[in-house]
C-alpha positions as CSV (number, residue, x, y, z in Angstrom):
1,X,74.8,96.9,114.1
2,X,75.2,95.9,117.3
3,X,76.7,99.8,118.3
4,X,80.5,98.4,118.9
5,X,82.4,101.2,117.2
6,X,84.1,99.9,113.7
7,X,87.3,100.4,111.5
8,X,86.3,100.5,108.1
9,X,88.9,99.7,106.0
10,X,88.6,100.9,102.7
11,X,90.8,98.9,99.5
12,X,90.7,98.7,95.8
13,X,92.0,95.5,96.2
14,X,91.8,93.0,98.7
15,X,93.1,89.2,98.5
16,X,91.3,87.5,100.0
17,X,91.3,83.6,98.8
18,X,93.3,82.4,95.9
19,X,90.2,81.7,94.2
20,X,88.7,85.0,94.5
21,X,90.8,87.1,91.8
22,X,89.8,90.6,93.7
23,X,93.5,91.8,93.8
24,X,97.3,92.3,91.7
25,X,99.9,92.3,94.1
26,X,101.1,93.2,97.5
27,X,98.4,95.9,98.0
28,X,95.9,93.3,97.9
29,X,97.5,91.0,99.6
30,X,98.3,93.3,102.6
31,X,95.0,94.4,102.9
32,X,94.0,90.8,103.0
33,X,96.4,89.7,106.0
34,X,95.7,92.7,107.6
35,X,92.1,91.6,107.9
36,X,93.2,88.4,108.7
37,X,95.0,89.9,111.4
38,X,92.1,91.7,112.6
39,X,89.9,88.8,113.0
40,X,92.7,87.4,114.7
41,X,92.8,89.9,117.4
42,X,89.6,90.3,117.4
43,X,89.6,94.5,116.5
44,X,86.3,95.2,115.0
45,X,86.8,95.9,111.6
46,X,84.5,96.0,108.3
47,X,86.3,95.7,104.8
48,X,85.2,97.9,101.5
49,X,86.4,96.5,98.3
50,X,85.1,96.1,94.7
51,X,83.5,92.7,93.2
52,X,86.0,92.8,90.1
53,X,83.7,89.8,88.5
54,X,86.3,89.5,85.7
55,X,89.3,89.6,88.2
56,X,92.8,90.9,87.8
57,X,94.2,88.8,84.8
58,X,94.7,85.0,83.6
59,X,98.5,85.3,82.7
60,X,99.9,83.0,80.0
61,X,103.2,83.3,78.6
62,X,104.8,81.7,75.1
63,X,107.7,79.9,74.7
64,X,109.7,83.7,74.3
65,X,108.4,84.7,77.6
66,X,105.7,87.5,75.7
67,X,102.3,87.7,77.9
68,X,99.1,87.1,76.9
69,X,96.2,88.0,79.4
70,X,92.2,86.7,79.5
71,X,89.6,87.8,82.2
72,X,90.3,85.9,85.4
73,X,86.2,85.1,86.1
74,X,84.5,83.6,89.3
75,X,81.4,82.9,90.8
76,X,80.5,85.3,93.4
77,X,77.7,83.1,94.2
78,X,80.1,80.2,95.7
79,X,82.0,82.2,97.8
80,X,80.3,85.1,99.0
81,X,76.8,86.2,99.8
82,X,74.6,88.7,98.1
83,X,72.8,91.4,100.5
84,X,69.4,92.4,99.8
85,X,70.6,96.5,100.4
86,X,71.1,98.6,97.5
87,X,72.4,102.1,97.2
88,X,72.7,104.5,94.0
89,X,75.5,107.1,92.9
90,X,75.2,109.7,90.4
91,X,78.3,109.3,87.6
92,X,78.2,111.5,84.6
93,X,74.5,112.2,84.9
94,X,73.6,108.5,85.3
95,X,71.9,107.0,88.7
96,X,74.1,103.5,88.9
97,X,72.6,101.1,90.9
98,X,74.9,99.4,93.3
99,X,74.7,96.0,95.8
100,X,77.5,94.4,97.5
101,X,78.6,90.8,98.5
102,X,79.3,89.6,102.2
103,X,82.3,87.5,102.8
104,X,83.2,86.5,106.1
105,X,87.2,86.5,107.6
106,X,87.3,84.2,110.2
107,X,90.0,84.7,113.4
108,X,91.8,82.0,115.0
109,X,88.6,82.9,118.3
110,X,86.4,82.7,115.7
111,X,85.8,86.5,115.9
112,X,84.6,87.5,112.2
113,X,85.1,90.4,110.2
114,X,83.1,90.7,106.9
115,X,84.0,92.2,103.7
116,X,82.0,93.7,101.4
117,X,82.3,93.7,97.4
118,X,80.6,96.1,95.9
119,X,79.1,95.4,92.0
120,X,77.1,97.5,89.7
121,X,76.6,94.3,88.1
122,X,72.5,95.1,87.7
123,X,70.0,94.2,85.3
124,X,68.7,98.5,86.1
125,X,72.0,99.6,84.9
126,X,73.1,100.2,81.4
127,X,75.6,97.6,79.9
128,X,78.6,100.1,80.2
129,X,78.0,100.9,84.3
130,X,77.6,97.0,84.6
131,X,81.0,96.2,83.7
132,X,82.4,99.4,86.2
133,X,83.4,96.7,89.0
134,X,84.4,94.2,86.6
135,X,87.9,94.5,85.9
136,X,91.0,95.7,88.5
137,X,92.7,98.5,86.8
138,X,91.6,98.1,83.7
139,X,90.1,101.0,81.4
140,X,91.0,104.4,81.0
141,X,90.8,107.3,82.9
142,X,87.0,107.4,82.9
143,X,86.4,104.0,84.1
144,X,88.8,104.2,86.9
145,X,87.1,107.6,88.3
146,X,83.8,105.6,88.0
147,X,85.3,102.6,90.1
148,X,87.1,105.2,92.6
149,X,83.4,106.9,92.9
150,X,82.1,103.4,93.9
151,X,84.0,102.4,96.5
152,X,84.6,105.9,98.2
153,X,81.1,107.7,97.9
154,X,79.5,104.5,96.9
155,X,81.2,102.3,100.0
156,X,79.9,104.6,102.2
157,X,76.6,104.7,101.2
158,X,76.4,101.0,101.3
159,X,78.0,100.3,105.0
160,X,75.2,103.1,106.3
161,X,72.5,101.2,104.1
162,X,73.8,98.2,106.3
163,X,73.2,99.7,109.4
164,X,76.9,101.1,110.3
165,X,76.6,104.2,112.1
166,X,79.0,104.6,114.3
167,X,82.1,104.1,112.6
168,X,85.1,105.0,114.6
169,X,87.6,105.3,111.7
170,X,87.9,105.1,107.7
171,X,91.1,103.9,106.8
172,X,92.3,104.2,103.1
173,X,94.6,101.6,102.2
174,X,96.2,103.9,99.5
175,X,94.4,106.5,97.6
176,X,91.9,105.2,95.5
177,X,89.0,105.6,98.2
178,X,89.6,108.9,98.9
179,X,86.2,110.1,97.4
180,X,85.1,108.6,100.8
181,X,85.9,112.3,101.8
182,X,83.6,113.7,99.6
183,X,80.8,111.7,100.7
184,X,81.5,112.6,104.8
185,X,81.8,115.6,104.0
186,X,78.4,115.7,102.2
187,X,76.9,113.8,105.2
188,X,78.3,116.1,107.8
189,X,77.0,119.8,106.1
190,X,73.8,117.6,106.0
191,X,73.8,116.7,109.8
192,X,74.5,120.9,110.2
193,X,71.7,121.7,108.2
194,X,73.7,123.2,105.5
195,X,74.6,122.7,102.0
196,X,77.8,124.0,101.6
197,X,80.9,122.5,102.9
198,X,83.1,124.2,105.2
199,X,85.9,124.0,107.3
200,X,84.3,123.0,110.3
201,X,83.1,120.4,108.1
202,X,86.5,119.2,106.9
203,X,87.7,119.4,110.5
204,X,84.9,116.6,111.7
205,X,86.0,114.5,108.6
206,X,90.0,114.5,109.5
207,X,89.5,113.1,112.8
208,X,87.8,109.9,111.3
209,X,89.8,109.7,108.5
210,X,93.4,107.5,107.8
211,X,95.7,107.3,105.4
212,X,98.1,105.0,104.4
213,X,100.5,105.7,101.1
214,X,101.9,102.6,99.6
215,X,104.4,103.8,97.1
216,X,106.8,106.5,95.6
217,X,106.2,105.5,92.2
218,X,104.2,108.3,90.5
219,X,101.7,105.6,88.8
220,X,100.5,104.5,91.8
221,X,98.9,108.1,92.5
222,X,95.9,108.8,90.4
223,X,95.4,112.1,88.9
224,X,92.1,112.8,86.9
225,X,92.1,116.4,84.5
226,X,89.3,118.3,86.6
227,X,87.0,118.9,83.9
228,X,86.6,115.0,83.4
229,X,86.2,115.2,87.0
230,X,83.8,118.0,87.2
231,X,81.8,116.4,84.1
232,X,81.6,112.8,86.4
233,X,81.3,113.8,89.5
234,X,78.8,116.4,88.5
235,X,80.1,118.7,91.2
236,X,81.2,121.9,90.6
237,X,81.5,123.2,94.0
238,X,84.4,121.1,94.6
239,X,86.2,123.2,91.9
240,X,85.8,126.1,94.5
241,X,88.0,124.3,97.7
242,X,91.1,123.6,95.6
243,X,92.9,123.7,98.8
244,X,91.1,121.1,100.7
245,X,91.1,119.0,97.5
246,X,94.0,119.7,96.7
247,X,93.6,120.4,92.8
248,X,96.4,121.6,91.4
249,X,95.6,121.1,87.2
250,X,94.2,117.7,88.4
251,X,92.4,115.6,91.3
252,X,94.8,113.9,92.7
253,X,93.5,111.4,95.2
254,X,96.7,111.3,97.2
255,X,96.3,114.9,98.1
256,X,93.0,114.3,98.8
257,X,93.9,111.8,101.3
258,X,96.3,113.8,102.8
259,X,94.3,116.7,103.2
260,X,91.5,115.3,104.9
261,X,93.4,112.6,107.1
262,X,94.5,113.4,110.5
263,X,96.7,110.3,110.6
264,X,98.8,109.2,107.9
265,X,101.7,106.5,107.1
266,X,104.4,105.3,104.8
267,X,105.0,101.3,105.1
268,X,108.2,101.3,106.3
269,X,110.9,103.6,107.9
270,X,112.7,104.7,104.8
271,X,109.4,104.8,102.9
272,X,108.5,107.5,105.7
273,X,111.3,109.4,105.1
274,X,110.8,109.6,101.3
275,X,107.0,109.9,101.7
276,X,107.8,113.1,104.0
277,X,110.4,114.7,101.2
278,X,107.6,113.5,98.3
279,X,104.7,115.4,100.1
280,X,106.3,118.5,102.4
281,X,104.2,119.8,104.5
282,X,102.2,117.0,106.1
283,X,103.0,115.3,108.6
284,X,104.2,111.4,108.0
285,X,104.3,108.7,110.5
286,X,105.2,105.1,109.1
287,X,104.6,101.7,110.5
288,X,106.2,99.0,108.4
289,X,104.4,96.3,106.5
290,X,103.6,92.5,108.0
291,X,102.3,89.4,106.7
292,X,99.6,86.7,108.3
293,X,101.6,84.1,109.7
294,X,99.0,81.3,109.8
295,X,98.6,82.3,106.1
296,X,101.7,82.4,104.8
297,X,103.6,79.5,107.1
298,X,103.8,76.5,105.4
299,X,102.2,73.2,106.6
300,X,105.6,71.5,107.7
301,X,106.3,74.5,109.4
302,X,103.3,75.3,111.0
303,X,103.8,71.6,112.5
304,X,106.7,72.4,114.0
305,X,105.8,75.4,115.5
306,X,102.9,73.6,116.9
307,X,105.3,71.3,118.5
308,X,108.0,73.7,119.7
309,X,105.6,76.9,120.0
310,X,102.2,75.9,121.0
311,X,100.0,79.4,120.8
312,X,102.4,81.4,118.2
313,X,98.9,81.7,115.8
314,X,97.7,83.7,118.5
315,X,101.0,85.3,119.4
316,X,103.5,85.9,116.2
317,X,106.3,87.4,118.6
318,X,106.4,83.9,120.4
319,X,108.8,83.0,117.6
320,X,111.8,84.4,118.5
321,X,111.6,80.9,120.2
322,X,112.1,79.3,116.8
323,X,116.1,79.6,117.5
324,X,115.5,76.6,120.3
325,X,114.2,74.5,117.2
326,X,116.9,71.5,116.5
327,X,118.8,72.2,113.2
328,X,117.8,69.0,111.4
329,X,114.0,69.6,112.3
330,X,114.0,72.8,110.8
331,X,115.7,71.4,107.7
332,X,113.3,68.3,107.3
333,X,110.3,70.9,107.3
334,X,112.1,72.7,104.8
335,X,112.9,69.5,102.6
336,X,109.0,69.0,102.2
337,X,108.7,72.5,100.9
338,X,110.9,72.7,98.6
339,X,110.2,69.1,97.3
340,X,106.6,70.2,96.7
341,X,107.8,73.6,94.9
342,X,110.6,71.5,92.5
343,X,107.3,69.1,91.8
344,X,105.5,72.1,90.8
345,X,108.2,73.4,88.7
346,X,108.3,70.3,86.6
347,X,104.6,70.1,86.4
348,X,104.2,73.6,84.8
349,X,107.5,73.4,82.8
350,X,109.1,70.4,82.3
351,X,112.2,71.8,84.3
352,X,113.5,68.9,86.8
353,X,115.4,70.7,89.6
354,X,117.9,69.1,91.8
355,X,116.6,69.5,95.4
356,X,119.8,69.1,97.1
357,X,121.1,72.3,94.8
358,X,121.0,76.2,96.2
359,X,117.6,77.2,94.8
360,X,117.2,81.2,94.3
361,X,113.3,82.7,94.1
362,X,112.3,85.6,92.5
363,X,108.6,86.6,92.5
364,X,107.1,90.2,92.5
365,X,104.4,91.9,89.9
366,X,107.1,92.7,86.6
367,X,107.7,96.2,86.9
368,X,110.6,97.8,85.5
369,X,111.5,99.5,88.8
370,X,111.8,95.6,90.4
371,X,114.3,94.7,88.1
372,X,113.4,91.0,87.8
373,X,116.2,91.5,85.5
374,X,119.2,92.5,87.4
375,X,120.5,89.1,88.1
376,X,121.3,88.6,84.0
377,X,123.4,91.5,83.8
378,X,126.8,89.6,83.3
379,X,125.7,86.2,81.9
380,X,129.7,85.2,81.7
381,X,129.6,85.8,85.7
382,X,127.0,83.9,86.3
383,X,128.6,81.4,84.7
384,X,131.8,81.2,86.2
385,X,130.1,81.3,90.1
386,X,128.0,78.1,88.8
387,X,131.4,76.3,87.6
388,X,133.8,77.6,90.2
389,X,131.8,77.7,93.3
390,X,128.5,75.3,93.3
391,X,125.8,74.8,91.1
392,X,122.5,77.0,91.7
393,X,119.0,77.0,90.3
394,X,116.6,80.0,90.6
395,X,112.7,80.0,90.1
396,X,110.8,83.5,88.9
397,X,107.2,84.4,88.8
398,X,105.4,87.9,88.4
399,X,102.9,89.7,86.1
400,X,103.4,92.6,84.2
401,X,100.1,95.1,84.2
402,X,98.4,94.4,80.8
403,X,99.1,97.8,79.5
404,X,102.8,98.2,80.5
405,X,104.6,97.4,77.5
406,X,107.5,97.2,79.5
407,X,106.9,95.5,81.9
408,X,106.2,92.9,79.7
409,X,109.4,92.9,78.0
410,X,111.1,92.5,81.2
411,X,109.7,89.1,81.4
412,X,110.9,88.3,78.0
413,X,114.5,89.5,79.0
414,X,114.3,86.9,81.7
415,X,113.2,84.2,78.9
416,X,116.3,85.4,77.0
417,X,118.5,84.8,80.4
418,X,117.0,81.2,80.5
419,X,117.8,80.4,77.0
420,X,121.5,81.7,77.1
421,X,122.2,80.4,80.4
422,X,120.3,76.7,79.6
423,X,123.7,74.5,79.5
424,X,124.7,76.3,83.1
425,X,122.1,77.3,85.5
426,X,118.5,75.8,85.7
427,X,116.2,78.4,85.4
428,X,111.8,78.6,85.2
429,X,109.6,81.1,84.9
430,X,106.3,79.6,86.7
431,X,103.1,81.6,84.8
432,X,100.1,83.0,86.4
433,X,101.3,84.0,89.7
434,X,98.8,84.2,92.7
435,X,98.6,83.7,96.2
436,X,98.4,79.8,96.6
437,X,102.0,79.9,94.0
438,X,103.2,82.6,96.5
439,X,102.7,80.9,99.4
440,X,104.9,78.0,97.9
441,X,107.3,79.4,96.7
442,X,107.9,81.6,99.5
443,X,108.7,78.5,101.6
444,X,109.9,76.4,99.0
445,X,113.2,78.2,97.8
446,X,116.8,78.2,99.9
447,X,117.1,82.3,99.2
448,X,114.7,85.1,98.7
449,X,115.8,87.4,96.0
450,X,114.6,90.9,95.6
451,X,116.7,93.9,93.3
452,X,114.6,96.9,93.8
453,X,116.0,100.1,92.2
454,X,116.3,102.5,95.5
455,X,114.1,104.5,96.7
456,X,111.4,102.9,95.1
457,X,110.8,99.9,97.4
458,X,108.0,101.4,99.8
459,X,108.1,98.4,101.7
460,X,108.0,94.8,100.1
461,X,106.4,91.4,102.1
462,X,107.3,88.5,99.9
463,X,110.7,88.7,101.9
464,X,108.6,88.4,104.7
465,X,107.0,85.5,103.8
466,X,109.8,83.6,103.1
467,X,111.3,84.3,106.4
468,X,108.3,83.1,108.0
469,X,109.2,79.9,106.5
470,X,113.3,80.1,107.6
471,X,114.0,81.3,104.2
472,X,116.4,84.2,104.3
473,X,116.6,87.3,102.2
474,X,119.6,88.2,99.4
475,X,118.0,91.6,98.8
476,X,119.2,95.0,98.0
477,X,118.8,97.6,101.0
478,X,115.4,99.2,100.5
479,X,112.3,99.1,101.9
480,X,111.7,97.2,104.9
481,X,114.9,94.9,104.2
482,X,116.8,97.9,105.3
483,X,115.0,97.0,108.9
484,X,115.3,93.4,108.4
485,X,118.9,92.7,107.4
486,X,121.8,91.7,110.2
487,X,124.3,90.7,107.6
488,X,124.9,86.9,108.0
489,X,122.4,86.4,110.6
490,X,118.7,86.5,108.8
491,X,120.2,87.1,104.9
492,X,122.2,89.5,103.1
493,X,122.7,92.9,102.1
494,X,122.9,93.7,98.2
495,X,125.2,96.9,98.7
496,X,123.5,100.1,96.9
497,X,125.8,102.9,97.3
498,X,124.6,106.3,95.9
499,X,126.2,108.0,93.3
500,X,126.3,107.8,89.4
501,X,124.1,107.7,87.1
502,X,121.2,104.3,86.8
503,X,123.5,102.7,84.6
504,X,126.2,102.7,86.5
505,X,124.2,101.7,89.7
506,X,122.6,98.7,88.0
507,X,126.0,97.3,86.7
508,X,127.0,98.0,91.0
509,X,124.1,96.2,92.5
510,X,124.9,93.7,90.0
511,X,128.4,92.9,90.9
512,X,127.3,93.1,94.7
513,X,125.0,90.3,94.0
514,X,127.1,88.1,92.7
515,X,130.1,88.5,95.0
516,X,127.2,87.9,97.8
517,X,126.2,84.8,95.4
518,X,129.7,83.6,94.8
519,X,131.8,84.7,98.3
520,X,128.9,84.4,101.3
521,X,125.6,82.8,100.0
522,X,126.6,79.7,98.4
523,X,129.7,78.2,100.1
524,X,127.7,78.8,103.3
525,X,124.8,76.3,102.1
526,X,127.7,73.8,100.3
527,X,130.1,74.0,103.0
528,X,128.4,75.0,106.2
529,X,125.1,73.6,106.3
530,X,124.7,74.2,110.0
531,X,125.3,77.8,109.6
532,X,122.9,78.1,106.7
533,X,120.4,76.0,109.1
534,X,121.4,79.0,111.8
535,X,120.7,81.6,109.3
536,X,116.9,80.2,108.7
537,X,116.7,79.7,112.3
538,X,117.2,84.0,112.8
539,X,115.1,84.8,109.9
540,X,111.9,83.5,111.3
541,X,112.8,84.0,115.2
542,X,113.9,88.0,114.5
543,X,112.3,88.5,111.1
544,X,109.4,86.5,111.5
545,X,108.6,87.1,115.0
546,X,108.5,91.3,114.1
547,X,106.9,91.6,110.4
548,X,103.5,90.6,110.7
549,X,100.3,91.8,110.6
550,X,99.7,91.4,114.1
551,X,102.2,93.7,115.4
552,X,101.6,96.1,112.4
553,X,97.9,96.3,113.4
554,X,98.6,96.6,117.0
555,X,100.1,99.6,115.9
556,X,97.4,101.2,114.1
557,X,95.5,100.4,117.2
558,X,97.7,102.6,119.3
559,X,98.7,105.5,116.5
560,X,95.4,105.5,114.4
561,X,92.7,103.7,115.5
562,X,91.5,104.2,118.8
């Protein structure tokens, strides 16, 4: 290396084509925008991440809405290049082999940051440790450990095997690389001449480390029983600093993190505040969530920003200028969208939409806590709006995880929805969601739709995305909607007012939605189309303009970075 100081961000996941099945969900595909971002403010970054050869999941789903999965494979060899370094790492009393795979992120300068995908994909390993960086959390317990020893001890390893010394930062983008601790730690009693951590040690390692904590839901931080990870790791000394690896019964990598970060953030205000109650006693900054504009702006649009707002790839907060746009402008841009997304739709389902009707969109990974489901709570509602006020068609896509069972039957819920409501709404559920059916349906639909059950929302940026392309938000008041929302002017608030028991909130956030629906949302886009044009107008110029990834990173520049 050249000597210019680095940030390496660390990810399990990190999306960063659609044809490179390296990630889930939003964790992916933040860390991908945010690298995007990077290149395109030219802040020298380097990106860890695992090969995952089989990818996440092919999703197909049956005429009942049940979900089927197959391996998601791709050739590395078309899309990224192999490096001729190669590292090992001890795991269970085996020496895996490791090499990793350059891919290059190129800015809007043409600065470039690479990412590297590391695979134990070796003819020198045995057939089990050549499928560890096959799959994205797949396995059991043991095969996750082995991937989270790869990319933390094992990323290291490889960046220094590539010639990065001086590393400025290691930013983990959730807590799955937090064995990167571990490894620092090792390197630093070496650089002392000792062999035994110690504080001192830990000390050196919290100023280079980050930390960023994506969620409140408890499966998203991994615990491992501490004799498996005694038996893996082959390290009993780390038995002995409970404290700084903060094993209480278990590893758990999000106390890890914590302990051996000097900087660490929830992805949103509120998710800050509930990240501070979750973990008392550390201290909790948060800076919300963005998306990649020239990523997730759709063609028509990014034409007409061109013409009204020449430079906004290289400045997002330029466009706040968007409410200058003319009215019908905006909505011709929007009329190609959403002509290619209703094309789409009746090419995967044989559902013909209307594309002068109110079209809803729904599409986040099918857990429980999302509530894909919310909106079928009173079928005989539903109903009624569609006869009384205006007719309205809605669009859903998501994957449950393979092994959550329900999950999966929230899907088939939805299915159930379509079939009872056939005869009155138009409904599809568009299979095998990924970033290039993101991207249009994000820009394709009238209304965002998102029914979190609070607090569980850290953030969310498919909302985002849509108002990047003037496409407002009906969402309930969590995560970084809570930020976002100026009822009437960039979407509307789904009420959520504590109190009760989930039951009873449900059947609330419910009837919120569909008085929203049925008093504000659809006689403004029947009756008012200039004030609906108005709307998308203030979703890109204050939404749009604010939650990206550039602003985001330029504020890990200032807090974390350097």
């Amino acid at each position: 290396m050249d000597g210019t100081k680095v940030i390496a961000y660390f990810s399990m996941e990190i999306a960063l084509q659609a044809e490179i099945p390296t990630y889930s969900g939003g964790l992916g595909v933040l860390a991908g925008d945010t690298i995007r971002a990077a290149a395109d403010l030219r802040v020298p970054m380097v990106g860890v991440t695992l090969a995952h050869r089989k990818g996440y999941f092919h999703q197909t789903l049956d005429a009942n809405g049940w979900q089927s999965e197959t391996p998601e494979e791709w050739l590395l060899e078309r899309f990224v290049s192999e490096m001729s370094e190669r590292v090992t790492v001890a795991i269970d009393g085996r020496t895996v082999q490791l090499r990793c795979w350059r891919f290059e992120v190129r800015g809007e300068g043409n600065f470039r940051v690479p990412v590297f995908l590391l695979d134990s994909d070796l003819p020198g390993n045995s057939d089990y440790d050549r499928t560890l960086t096959h799959y994205l959390y797949g396995g059991d317990q043991y095969y996750r450990l082995c991937q989270e020893i790869i990319l933390g001890i094992g990323g290291i390893r490889v960046l220094r095997a590539l010639g990065y010394r001086d590393i400025e930062r290691f930013h983990m983008n959730e807590g799955h690389s937090s064995l990167i601790s571990l490894e620092l730690l090792d390197e630093q009693t070496r650089c002392a001449g000792r062999t035994a951590i110690t504080r001192k040690d830990l000390q050196a390692v919290r100023e280079k480390c980050i930390f960023t904590t994506h969620t409140p839901v408890p499966a998203g931080h991994d615990k491992f029983p501490l004799d498996l990870v005694a038996r893996v790791l082959g390290r009993q000394d780390i038995l002995e600093l409970r404290d700084i690896f903060g094993l209480e019964g278990a590893l758990n990598m999000t106390h890890l993190a914590l302990n051996v970060s000097h900087y660490v953030n929830g992805v949103a205000k509120k998710h800050g505040e509930v990240s501070r109650l979750m973990f008392s006693g550390y201290n909790i900054d948060e800076i919300t969530n963005g998306v990649h504009g020239a990523t997730w702006i759709s063609e028509p649009f990014q034409e007409l920003f061109d013409r009204y707002i020449p430079g906004w790839r290289q400045d997002n907060f330029s466009l706040r200028y968007a409410l200058s746009i003319p009215r019908r402008e905006v909505w011709k841009a929007h009329a190609v969208t959403k002509t290619l997304l209703l094309a789409e739709v009746k090419k995967r389902t044989g559902v013909a939409m209307n594309v002068d009707t109110l079209t809803l969109g729904f599409a986040r990974r099918a857990a429980t806590y999302k509530r894909a489901d919310l909106l079928f709570t009173d079928l005989d509602r539903l109903r009624r709006i569609a006869h009384g006020i205006g007719p309205f068609q809605i669009v859903f896509a998501g994957k449950a995880h393979p092994q959550d069972q329900a999950g999966k039957e929230v899907i088939h819920s939805i299915f159930d929805g379509i079939a009872a409501l056939r005869n009155e709404v138009k409904i599809a559920y568009l299979e095998n969601y990924d970033l290039n059916l993101g991207k249009l349906l994000t820009a394709g639909v009238d209304v965002w739709l998102n029914t979190p059950q609070p607090p569980l929302e850290a953030s969310g940026t498919s909302g985002m995305k849509a108002a990047l392309n003037g496409v407002p938000s009906l969402s309930i008041l969590d995560g970084w909607w809570i930020e976002g929302c100026i009822e009437g002017i960039t979407g509307w608030a789904i009420a959520n007012k504590n109190g009760g028991g989930e039951g009873d909130e449900r059947a609330r956030d419910a009837a919120s939605l569909y008085n929203k629906l049925e008093k504000s949302v659809l006689p403004l886009y029947l009756q008012n189309r200039s004030g609906f044009i108005d709307v998308m107008r203030h979703a890109i110029a204050l939404n749009g303009s604010f939650f990206n990834t550039h602003r985001m990173l330029q504020q890990y520049v200032i807090k974390a970075y350097f």
